[in-house]
N, C-alpha and C positions, 0 to 999 in steps of 0.2 A: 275507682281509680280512673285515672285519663287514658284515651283510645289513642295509641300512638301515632301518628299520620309516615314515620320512617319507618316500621317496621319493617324486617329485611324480607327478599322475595323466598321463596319456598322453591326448593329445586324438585320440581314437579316430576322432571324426568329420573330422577334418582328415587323417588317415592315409586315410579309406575315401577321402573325396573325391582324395584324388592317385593312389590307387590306379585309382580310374573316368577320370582324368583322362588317365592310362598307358594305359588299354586303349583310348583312342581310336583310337590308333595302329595300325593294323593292325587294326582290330576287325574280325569274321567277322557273319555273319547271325544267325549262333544268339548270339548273343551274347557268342562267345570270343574271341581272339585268333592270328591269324597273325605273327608273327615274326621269322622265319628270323633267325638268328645272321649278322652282319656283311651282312645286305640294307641298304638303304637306309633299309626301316622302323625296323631294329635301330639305324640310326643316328640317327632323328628321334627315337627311343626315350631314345640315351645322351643327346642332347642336351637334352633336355629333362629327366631327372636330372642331367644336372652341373649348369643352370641353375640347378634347387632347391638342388642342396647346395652352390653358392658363396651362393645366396643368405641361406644357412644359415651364412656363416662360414666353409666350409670348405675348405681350400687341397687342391688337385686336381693329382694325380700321372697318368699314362697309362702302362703298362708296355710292352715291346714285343711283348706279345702282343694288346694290347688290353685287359686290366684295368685298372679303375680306380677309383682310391682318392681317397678323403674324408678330412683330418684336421681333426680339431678337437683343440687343443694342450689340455695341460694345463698344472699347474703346474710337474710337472717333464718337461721336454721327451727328458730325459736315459732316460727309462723306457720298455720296451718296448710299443706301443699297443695296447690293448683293441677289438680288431677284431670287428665285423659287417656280414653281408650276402650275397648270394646272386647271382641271375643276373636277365635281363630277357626271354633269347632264349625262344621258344617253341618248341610243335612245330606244325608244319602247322594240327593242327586243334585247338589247345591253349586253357586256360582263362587267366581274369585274375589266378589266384593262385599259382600255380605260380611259384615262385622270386621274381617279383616282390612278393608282401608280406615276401620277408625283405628287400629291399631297401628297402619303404617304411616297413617298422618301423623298421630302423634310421638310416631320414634322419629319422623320427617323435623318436626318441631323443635323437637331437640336436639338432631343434627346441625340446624337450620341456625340455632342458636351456639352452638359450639364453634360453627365457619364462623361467623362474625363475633365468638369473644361477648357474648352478651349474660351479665349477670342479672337477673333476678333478685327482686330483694326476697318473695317468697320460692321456697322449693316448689320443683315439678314434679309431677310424678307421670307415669305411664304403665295403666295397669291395665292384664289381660284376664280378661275372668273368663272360670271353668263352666263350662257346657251349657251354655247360651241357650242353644239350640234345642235342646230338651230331646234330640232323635232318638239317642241310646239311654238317655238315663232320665226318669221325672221325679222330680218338678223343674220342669221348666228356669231359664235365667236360675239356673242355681248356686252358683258363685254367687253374683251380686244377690239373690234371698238372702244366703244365708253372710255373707256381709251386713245388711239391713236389719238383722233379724226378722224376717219372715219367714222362715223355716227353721230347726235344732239344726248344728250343725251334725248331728247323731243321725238324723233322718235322712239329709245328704248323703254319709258316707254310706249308711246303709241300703240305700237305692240301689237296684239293681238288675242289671240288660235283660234281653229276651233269655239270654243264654243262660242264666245265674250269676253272673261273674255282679262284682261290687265297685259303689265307685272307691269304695275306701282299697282294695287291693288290686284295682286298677292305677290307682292315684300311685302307690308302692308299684306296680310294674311299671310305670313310665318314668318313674324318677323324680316325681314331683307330690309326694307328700311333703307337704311343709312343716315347718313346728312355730312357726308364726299364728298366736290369738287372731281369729278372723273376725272381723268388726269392732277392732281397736286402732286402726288408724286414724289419726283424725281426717277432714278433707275439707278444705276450706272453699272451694267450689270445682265444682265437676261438668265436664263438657267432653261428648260425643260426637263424633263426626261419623256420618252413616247416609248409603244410597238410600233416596227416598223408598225404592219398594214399591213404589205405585206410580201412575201416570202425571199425574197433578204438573209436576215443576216442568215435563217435558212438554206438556200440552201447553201450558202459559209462556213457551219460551224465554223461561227463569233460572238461574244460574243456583242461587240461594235460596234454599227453605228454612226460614227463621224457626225453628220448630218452638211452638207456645203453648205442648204439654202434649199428653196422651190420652187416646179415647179408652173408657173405662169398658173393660171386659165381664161377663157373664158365661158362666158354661154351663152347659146342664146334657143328662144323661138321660133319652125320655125311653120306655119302651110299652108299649101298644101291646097286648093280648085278646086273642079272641081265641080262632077253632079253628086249626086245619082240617079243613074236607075236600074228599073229589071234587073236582072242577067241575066233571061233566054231569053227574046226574043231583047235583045241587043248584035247586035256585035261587036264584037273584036274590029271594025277601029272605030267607031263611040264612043267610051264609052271613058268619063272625069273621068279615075281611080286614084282619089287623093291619092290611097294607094299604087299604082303601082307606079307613081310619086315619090311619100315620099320614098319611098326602094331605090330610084337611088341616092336620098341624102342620106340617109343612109349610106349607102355603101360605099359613099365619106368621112363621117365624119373617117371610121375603113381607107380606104386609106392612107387618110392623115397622120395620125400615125402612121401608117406601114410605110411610106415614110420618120418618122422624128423621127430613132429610134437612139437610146436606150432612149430618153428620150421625146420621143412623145407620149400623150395617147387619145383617141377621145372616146366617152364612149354617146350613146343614150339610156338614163335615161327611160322616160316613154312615151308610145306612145298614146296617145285615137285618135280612129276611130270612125266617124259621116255617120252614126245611127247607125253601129254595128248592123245590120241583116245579118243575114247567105247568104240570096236572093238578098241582094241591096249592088249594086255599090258602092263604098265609095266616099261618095260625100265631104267628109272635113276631115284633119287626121293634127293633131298636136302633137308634139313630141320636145325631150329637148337635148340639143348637149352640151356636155364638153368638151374643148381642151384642152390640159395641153401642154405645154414643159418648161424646165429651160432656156431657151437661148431667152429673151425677140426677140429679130431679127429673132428666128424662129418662136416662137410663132404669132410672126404679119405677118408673110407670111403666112402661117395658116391662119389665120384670116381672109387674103386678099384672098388667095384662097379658103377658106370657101364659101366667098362670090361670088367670080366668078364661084365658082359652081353653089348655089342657081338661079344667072342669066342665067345660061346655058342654066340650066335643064328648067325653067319658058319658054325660047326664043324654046327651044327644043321639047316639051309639048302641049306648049298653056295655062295650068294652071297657076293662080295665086300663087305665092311663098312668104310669107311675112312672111320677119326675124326680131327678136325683140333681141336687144342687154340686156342681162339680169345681169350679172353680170362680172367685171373684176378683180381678183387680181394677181399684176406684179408679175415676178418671185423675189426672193430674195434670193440674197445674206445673209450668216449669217456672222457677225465682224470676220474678219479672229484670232484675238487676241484671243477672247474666243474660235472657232474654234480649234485654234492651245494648249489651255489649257485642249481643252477635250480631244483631241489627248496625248497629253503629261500624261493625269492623267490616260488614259486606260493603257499608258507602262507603268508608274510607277508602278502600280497596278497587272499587268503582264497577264491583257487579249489582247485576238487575239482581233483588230478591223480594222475597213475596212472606207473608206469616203463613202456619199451615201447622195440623196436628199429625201426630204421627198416629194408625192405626195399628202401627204392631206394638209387641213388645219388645223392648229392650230392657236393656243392665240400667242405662239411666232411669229407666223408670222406678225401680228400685231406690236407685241409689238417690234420687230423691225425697224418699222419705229417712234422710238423714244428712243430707247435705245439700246448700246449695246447685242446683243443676238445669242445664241445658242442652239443646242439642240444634245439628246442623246436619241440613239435610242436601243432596247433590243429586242433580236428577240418575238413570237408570234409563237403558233403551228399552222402550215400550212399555216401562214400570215394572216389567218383568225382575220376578228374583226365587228365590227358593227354586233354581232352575238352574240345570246346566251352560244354559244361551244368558245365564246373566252378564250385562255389560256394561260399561259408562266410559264415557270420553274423557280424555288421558287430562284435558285441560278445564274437566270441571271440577273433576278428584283433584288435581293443584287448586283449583280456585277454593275448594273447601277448606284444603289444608291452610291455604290463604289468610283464610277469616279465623279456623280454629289459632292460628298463631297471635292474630290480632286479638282474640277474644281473650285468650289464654295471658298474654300480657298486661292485658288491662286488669284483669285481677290480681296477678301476680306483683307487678309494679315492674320498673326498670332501675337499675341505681344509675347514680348521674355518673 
């Protein structure tokens, strides 16, 4: 459909104020946001967006995993809806924009559209999915999995905290168990608006990140055995140092990335050392490997070389080396159509923007493999996020919402 060149403006400063209005909730000292997925706060959280978006028009569905969606009808009811939006949960020590402004641009959108009287020939919709963030509950982007079918949604409910507690009787203490089939709606294309996350858009002096898919993930679980012994009356040749070992893979996982750049990233997450005395040999040391690249054929060389590392070093050593495949998600493509419609709504609109992949994960990523989908990216100061000090300027979060309006139009249609 056609990219409207009137589309009305976006009241930026009514989006930041509900934005500041959300982080009260849970706010930290430095100035970010605590969270947790299905706490208590996560529930003062949904309540206080469903209040906006009924106040907004919008009839409110609960799925039974806990998503929850926003319609505002169009003309033809009959048509698949023009879906946005993102998450609310946080992480521990997390910022105010993280998934939350995709969630407030697109209640902004619809307000935006309700001032000016504007009908739609296809419905809208504005949904928030359950526990994005994966801090208190795994797997991970769980709402939009188990929408997609990438997880039962049995597995979901039965996830559950450090403490014991469940998401299924979490979901019932917040008030948001739904009785809505999860992954029966339809969605006739899907768009996120989301801080970049990383440095990229601030460093180019770019307004818009066209985002044209996701870099595909790898995780693995390696752990390194040898022999704890004395430090001091063992030598050099004779000592099973499973921590001297682990550093040579190590070292491999930052190689490999270096060797498959611009869009290769290898990242060792967390390491524990077995026993961890000052005086004793590291007799077992286990640590967490991320692979990232966008180019599914690089990413499984990687993978393959990952592996012929692990055997290298094991045949090189003498230690035992045992890798545990933990998690995969493929790279993705985003629908070039919607792609080319975010593209087109940043010129109309008359900001600088750039194409660029997103390195993290998101709910779009998902909900791509069952819907059209795209995403829009706003820079972030210093790229900083998953952090207290996260921030972004009040007039790039309007310029997103900006484009997500234009984008969201052009699929939807406008009646005459």
């Amino acid at each position: 459909m056609q990219q409207y060149s009137n589309t009305p403006a976006v009241n930026g400063q009514r989006m930041w104020q509900s934005l500041m209005d959300l982080a009260q909730i849970g706010a930290t000292e430095k100035g970010g946001n605590c969270r947790l997925a299905l706490t208590e706060l996560d529930g003062k959280g949904r309540d206080l967006l469903v209040s906006w978006m009924e106040q907004a028009g919008l009839k409110i569905s609960v799925d039974q995993i806990g998503n929850i969606f926003g319609r505002r009808e169009g003309r033809n009811s009959t048509l698949p809806p023009i879906v946005t939006g993102s998450h609310i949960d946080t992480q521990p020590t997390g910022g105010k924009f993280d998934g939350c402004y995709g969630v407030l641009a697109g209640l902004e959108v619809m307000r935006i559209l309700n001032d000016n009287d504007v009908v739609t020939e296809a419905p809208l919709e504005l949904a928030i999915w359950t526990n994005e963030e994966g801090s208190r509950f795994v797997p991970v982007m769980m709402g939009s999995g188990v929408f997609a079918g990438k997880f039962p949604l049995e597995t979901a409910l039965n996830a559950r905290d450090q403490q014991g507690k469940s998401v299924r009787d979490e979901l019932r203490a917040i008030g948001y168990a739904g009785q809505a089939p999860v992954g029966e709606r339809p969605i006739g294309a899907y768009f996120e608006a989301h801080i970049e996350q990383g440095p990229i858009l601030e460093k180019e002096q770019t307004v818009i990140g066209v985002v044209t898919g996701s870099l595909g993930v790898r995780w693995y679980d390696v752990t390194v055995k040898g022999m704890e012994m004395h430090a001091g009356p063992t030598p050099m040749a004779v000592r099973q140092d499973a921590l001297f070992v682990a550093t040579h893979l190590m070292q491999q996982v930052i190689h490999l990335a270096n060797a498959n750049q611009p869009h290769g990233r290898g990242t060792v997450g967390v390491v524990q050392v077995h026993p961890g005395s000052r005086n004793v040999i590291p007799g077992e040391v286990s640590f967490t490997v991320d692979l990232r690249h966008q180019d599914v054929a690089v990413l499984s060389d990687m993978d393959a070389r990952w592996r012929e590392a692990c055997v290298t070093v094991q045949k090189e050593f003498g230690l035992t080396v045992t890798l545990k495949d933990v998690q995969y998600f493929p790279p993705t493509p985003f629908e070039t159509r919607l792609v080319n419609q975010v593209r087109a709504s940043a010129a109309v609109a008359g900001f600088t923007h750039m194409d660029i992949v997103t390195g993290a994960g998101h709910d779009a990523v998902y909900i791509a493999a069952v819907a059209p989908t795209a995403m829009i990216f706003v820079p972030c100061k210093d790229g900083v996020s998953h952090n207290e000090i996260e921030d972004a300027q009040p007039e790039h979060l309007a310029a997103g919402c900006q484009v997500l309006l234009g984008a969201m139009l052009a699929s939807a249609g406008v009646t005459a």
